[in-house]
C-alpha positions as CSV (number, residue, x, y, z in Angstrom):
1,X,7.7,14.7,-12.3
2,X,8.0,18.4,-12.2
3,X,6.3,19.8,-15.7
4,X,4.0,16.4,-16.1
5,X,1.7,16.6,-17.9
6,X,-0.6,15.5,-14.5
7,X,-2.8,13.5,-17.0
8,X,0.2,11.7,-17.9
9,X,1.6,11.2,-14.2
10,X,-1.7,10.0,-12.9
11,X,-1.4,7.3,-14.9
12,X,-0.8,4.1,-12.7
13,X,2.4,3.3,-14.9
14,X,3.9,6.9,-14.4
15,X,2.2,7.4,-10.8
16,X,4.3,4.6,-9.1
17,X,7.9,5.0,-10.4
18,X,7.5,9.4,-9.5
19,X,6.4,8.4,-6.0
20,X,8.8,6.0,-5.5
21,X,11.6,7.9,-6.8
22,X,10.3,10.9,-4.9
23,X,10.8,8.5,-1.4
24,X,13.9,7.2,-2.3
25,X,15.4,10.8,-3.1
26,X,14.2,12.0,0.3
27,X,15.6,8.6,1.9
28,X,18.7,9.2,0.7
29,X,19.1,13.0,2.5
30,X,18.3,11.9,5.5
31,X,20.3,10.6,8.3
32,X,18.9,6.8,8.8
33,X,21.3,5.4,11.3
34,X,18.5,5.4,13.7
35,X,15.5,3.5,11.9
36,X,15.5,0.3,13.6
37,X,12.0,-1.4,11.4
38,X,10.1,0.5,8.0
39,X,7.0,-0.8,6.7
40,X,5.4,0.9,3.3
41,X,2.2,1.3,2.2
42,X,1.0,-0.9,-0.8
43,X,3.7,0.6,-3.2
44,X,5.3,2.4,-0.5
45,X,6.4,-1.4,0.5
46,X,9.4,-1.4,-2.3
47,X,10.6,1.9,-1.1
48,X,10.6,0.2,2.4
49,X,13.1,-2.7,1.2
50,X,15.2,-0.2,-0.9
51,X,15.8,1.8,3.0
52,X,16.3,-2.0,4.5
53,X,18.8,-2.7,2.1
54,X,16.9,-5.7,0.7
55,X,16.3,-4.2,-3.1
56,X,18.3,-2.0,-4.8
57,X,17.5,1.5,-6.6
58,X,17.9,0.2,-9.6
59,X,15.8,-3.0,-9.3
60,X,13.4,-1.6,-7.2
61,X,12.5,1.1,-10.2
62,X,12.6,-1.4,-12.4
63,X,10.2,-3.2,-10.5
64,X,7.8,-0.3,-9.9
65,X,7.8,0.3,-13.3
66,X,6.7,-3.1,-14.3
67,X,4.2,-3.4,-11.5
68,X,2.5,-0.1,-12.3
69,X,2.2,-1.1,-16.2
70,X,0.8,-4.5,-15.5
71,X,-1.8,-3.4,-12.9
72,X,-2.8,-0.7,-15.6
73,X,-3.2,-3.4,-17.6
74,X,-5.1,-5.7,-15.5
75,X,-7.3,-2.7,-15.2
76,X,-8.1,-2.4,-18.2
77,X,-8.9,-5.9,-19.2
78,X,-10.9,-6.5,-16.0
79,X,-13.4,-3.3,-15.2
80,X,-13.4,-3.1,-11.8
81,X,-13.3,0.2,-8.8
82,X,-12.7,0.6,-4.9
83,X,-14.7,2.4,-2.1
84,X,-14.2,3.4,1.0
85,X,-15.9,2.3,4.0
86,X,-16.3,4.2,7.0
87,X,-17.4,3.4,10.4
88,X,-17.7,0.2,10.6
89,X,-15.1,-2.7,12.3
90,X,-13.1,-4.9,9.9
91,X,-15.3,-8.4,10.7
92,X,-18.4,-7.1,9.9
93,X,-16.7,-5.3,6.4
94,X,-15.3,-8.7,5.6
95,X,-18.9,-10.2,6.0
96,X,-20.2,-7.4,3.8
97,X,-18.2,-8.7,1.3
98,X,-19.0,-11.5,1.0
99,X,-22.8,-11.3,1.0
100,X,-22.0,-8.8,-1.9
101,X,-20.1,-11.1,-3.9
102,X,-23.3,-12.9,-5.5
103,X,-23.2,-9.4,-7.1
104,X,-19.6,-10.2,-8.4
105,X,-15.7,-10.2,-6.9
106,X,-15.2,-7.9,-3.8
107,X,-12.7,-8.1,-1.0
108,X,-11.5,-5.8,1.9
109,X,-8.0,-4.4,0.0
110,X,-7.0,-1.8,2.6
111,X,-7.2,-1.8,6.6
112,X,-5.7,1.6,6.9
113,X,-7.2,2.3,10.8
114,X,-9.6,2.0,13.2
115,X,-13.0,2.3,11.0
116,X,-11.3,3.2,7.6
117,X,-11.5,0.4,5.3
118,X,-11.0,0.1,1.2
119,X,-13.1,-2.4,-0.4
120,X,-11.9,-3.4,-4.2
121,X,-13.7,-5.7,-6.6
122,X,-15.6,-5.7,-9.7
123,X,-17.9,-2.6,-10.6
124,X,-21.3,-4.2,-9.2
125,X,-19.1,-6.4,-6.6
126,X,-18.0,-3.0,-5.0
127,X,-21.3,-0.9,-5.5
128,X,-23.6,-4.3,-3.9
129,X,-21.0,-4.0,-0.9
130,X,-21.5,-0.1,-0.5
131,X,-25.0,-0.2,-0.1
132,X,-25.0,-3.7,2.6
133,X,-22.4,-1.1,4.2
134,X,-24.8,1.8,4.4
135,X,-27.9,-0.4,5.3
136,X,-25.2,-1.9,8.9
137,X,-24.7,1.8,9.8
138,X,-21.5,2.9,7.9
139,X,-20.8,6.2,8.4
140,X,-19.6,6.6,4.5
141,X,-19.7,4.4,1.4
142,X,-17.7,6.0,-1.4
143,X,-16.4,5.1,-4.5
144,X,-13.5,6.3,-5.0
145,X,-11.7,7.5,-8.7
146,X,-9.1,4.8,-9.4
147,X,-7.8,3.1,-12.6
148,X,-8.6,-0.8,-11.5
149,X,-9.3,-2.7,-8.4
150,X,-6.2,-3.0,-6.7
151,X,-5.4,-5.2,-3.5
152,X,-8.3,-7.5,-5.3
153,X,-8.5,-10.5,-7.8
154,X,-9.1,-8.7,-10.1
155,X,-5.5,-8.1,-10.2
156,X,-4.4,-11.8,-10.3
157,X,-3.0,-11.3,-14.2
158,X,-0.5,-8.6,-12.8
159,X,0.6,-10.7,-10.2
160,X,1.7,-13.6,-12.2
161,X,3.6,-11.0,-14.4
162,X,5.6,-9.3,-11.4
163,X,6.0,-13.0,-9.6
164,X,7.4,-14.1,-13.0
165,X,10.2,-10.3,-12.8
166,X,10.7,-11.0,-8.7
167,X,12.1,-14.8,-9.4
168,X,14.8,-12.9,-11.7
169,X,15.7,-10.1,-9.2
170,X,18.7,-10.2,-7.2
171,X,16.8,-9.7,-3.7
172,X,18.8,-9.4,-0.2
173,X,17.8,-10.1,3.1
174,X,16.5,-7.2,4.8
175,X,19.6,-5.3,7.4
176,X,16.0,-4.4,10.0
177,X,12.9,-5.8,10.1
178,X,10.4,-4.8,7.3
179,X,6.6,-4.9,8.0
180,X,4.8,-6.7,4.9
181,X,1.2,-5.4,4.1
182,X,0.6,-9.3,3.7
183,X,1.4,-10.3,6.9
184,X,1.6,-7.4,9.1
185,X,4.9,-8.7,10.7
186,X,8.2,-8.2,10.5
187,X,10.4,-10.3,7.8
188,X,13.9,-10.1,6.7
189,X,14.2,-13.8,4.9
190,X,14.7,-12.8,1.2
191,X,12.8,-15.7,0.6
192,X,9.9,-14.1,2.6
193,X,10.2,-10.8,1.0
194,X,9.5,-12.6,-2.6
195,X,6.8,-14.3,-1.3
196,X,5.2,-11.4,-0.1
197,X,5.9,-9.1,-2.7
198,X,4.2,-11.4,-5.4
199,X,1.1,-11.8,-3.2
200,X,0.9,-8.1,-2.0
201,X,-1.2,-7.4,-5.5
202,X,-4.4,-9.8,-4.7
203,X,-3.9,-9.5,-0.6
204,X,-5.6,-6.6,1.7
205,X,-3.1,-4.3,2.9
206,X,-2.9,-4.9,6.7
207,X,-1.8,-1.0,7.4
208,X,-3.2,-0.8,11.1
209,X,-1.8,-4.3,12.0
210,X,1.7,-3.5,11.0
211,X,1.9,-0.2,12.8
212,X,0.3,-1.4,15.9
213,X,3.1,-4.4,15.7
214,X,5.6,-1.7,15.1
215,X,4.6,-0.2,18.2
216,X,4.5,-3.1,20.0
217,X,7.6,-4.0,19.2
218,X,9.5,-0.5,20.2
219,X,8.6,1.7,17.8
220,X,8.5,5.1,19.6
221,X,8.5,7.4,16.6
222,X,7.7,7.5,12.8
223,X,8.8,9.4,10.0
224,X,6.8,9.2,6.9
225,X,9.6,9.8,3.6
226,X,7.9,10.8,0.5
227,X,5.0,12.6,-0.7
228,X,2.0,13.8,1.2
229,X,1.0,13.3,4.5
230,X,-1.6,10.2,4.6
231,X,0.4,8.0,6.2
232,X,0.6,10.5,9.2
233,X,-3.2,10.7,9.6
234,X,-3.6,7.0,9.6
235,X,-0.4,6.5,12.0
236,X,-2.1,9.1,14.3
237,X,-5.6,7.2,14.5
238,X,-3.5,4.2,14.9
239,X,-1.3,5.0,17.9
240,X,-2.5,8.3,19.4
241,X,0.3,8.7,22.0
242,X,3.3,8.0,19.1
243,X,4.9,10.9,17.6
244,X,4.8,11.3,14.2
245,X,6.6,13.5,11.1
246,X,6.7,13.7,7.7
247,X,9.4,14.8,5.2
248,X,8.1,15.4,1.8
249,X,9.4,18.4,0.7
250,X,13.4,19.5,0.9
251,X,12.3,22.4,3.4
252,X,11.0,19.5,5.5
253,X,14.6,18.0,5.6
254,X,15.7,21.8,6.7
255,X,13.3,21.5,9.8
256,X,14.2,18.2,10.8
């Protein structure tokens, strides 16, 4: 994680495990008898259930591992690329989408916050969809530089692989609620969490729903544990009034 090389660690196979280890590591430092609920973002998800107690390190690495190889995979044996959609309200993105699929597969894959929203699909799928977007008003329609199209059909190969690993992982039920990107509610059934987990790779990622259920249901402040600060922005659109922090370096654990 620390010498690379970054051509190496950008590599979906590489990129998951180092971010997940990276959240985990900082997880660990932290004093967690507060957290009453964690949700995580697409991979972010199995850090989540490592801090609920429903996966352990060691399975949840192995996991990663697995799930970042087999999306690389799927990627390469089905062509396919995301774009993000700005500016325009989830309904009329979906409907976009579906128009644009006489062009080929594309699906909303990310509702990150109000008027962010990434599509995923096949190549001409994604690139029919950008311009219906621009033509209803979106304020930006752009591709962005990924490695297959994740959160999308196009990923159903990877999902049968990681279904077929999560049947023979020992998996808990979750000590506090977990927000699923699937369902955008809390679950702590380890029977849920399975479910959830093996569906997460063709399903949209319901970001905006699960934090404003969070807050909803109590959640008065949020720490965002790993790398970067994304998560913060989005939170911040989401639920203006909430306070929000990040720890991603060990100088940020100093501070806190």
């Amino acid at each position: 994680c620390f010498e690379g090389p970054e051509d190496i660690l950008r590599q979906t196979m590489n990129t998951q495990p180092a971010i997940f280890l990276h959240s985990i590591v900082l997880f660990q430092l932290i004093s967690a008898q507060n957290i009453s609920m964690v949700a995580g973002h697409s991979l972010g998800e199995y850090s989540a259930l490592v801090a609920a107690g429903s996966l352990s390190f060691e399975d949840g690495l192995k996991l990663v591992r697995l799930r970042g190889e087999l999306m690389q995979s799927a990627g390469v044996k089905n062509k396919g690329t995301m774009a993000a959609i700005v500016g325009l309200v989830p309904d009329m993105v979906a409907d976009i989408c579906t128009q644009a699929s006489v062009a080929g597969i594309v699906q909303c894959a990310n509702f990150n916050s109000p008027g962010q929203i990434v599509i995923s699909g096949s190549v001409d799928g994604v690139r029919k969809a950008m311009d219906l977007s621009k033509a209803r008003g979106a304020k930006m329609a752009k591709e962005l530089v990924v490695s297959g199209a994740f959160h999308s059909l196009l990923m159903h190969s990877a999902r049968e692989g990681l279904m077929t690993a999560l049947q023979q992982t020992n998996i808990e039920n979750a000590k506090i609620p977990v927000y699923t990107n699937v369902t955008a509610r809390p679950v702590q059934s380890s029977v849920e969490i399975r479910k959830v987990l093996g569906e997460q790779l063709t399903n949209a990622v319901r970001w905006e729903e699960s934090i404003s259920n969070m807050v909803k249901d109590g959640a008065e402040k949020f720490i965002e544990v790993g790398p970067g600060k994304v998560l913060q922005g989005l939170v911040k659109r989401i639920a203006a009034n909430i306070e929000v922090k990040g720890i991603d370096k060990f100088d940020d654990l100093e501070k806190e």
